[in-house]
C-alpha positions in Angstrom: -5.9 22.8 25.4 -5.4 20.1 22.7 -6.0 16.6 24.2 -3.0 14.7 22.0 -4.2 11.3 23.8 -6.0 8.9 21.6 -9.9 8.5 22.1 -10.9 4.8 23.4 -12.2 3.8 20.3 -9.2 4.7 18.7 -7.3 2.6 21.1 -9.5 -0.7 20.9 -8.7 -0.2 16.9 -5.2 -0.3 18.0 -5.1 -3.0 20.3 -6.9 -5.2 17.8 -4.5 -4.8 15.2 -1.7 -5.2 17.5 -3.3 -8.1 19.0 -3.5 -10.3 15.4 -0.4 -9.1 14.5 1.3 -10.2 17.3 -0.5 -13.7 16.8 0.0 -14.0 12.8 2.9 -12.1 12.3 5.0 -12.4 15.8 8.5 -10.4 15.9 10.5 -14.0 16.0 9.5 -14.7 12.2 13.1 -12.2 11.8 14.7 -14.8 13.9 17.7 -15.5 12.0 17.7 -19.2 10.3 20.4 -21.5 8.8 18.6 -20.9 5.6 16.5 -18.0 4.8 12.5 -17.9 5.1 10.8 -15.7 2.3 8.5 -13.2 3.5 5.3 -14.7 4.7 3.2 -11.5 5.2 0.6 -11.6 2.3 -0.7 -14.9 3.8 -2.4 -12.5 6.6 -3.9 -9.6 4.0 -6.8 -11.8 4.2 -7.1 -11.3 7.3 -6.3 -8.2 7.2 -8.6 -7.0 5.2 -11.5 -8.8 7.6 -10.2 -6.5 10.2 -11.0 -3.4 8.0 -7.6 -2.3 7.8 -7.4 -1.6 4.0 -10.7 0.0 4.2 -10.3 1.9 7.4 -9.6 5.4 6.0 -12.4 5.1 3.1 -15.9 6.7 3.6 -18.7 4.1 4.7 -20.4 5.6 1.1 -17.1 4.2 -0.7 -17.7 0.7 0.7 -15.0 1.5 3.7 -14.9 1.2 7.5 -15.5 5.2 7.7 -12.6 6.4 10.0 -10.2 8.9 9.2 -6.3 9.6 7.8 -5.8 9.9 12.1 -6.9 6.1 12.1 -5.1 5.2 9.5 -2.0 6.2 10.7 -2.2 5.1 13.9 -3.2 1.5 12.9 0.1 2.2 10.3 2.7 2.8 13.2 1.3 -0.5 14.7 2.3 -2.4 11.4 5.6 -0.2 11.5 6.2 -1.9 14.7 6.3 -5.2 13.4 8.0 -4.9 10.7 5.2 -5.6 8.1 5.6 -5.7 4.4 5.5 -2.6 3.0 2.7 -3.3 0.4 0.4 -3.7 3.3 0.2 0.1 3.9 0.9 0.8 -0.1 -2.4 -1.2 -0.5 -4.6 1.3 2.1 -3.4 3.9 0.0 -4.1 2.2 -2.9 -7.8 1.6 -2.3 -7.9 5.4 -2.1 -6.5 5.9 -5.2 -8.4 3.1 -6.9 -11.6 4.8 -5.1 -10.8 8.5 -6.4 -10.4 6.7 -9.9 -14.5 5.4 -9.9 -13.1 1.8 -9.5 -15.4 0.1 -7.2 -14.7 -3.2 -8.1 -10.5 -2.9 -7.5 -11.5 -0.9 -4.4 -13.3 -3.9 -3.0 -11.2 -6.3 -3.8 -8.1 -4.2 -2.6 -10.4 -3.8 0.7 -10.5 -7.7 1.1 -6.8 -8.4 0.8 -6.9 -10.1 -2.2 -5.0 -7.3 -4.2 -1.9 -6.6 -2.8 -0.1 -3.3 -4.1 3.7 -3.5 -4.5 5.4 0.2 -3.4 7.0 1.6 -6.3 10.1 4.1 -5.8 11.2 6.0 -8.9 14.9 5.6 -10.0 15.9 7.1 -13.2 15.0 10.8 -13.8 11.9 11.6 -14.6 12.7 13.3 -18.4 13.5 9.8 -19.7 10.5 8.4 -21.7 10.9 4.7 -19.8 11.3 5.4 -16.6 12.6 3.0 -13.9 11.4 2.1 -10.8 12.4 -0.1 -7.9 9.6 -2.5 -6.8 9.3 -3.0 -3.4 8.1 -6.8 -2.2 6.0 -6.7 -4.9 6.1 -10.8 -5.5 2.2 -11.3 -5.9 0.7 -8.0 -6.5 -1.3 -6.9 -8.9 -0.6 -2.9 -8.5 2.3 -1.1 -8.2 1.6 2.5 -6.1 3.3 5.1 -7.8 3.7 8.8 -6.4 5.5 12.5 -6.4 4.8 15.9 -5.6 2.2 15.5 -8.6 0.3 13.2 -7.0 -0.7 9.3 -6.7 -1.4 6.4 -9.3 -1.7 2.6 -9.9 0.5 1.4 -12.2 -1.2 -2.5 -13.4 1.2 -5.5 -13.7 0.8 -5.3 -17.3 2.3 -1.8 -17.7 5.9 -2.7 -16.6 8.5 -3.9 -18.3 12.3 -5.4 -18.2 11.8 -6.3 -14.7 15.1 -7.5 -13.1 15.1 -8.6 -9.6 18.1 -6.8 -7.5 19.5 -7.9 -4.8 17.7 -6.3 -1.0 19.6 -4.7 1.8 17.1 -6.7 3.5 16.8 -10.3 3.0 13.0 -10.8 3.9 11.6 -8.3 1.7 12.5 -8.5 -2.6 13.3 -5.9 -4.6 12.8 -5.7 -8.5 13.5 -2.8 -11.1 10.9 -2.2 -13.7 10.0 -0.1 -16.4 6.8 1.9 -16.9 5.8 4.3 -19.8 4.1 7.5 -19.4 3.9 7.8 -15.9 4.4 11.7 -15.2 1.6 13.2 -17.4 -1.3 11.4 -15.7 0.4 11.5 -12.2 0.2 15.8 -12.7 -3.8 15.7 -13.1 -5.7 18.2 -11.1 -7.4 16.7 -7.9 -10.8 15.5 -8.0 -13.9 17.6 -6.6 -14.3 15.8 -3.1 -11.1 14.1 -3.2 -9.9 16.1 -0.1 -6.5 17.5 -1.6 -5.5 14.1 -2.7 -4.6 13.8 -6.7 -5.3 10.8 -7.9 -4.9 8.9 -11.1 -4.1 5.6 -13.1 -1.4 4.9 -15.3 -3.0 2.5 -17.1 -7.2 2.8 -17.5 -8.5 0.7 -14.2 
């Protein structure tokens, strides 16, 4: 029989994540307000990132905490439950993608919290030559985590152009459209040996 219940060290992960967040990042910060807060999430990556979140998935070798994808995701659902900035789980993935790519240095500083990665959802079809994206919370970061059935890639600040903020379904998270140039080539490169099934690349040499 498959035991589906989480191990005790998996739990104490849990319960310290849950534990912060509901201390730094409490569900009343959605309490509605005569004028609107801006998100306030990033303050707590640093903190975040002292907790071994961003790191939690990546081998002890790598520089990370040394769990696995099982961790991750549970630790994930947790942040899902209060309503966290999406960049905070598009920068675990991103130290992966950064780590597959040789970048130790953008690993560790992704690791600490002090390289937030924006998630970046593709809008215009992929033939055009600029393609657009929508940017999601990306106010502050660095990155923007690209990805499709081709794989995964960083896409740096510098590489995207005629941003235009939009306005967001949700008021506490922003939403921007950009452009980025030749996106789909590098994001169909062949895994790397090791890399477990995961393709990884950069749109722009990291």
């Amino acid at each position: 029989m498959i035991d589906m219940e989480i191990s005790s060290e998996q739990r104490q992960i849990v319960d310290s994540v849950h534990n912060f967040l509901a201390d730094a990042l409490p569900y009343d910060r959605f309490v509605p307000r005569p004028t609107p807060v801006p998100n306030a999430d990033r303050a707590a990556f640093t903190q975040l990132g002292e907790l071994g979140v961003f790191g939690l998935g990546l081998a002890e070798v790598g520089g990370g905490v040394g769990y696995s994808l099982i961790e991750e995701v549970l630790v994930a659902r947790e942040l899902g439950r209060f309503l966290v900035s999406p960049a905070v789980v598009a920068t675990m993935i991103g130290v992966h993608v950064a780590h597959f790519a040789g970048e130790r240095g953008l690993v560790e500083a992704m690791m600490r919290g002090g390289t937030p990665v924006a998630a970046a959802l593709a809008f215009a079809p992929a033939a055009t030559h600029l393609r657009q994206f929508h940017l999601v919370d990306a106010g502050g970061a660095e990155w923007a985590l690209l990805w499709s059935e081709g794989g995964l890639a960083l896409a740096h600040r510098d590489s995207w152009h005629d941003a235009q903020d939009l306005d967001s379904i949700d008021s506490t998270l922003t939403l921007a459209r950009v452009a980025l140039k030749d996106i789909m080539p590098p994001l169909r490169a062949p895994p790397r040996p090791g890399c477990g099934g995961v393709r990884s690349c950069s749109c722009r040499p990291i």
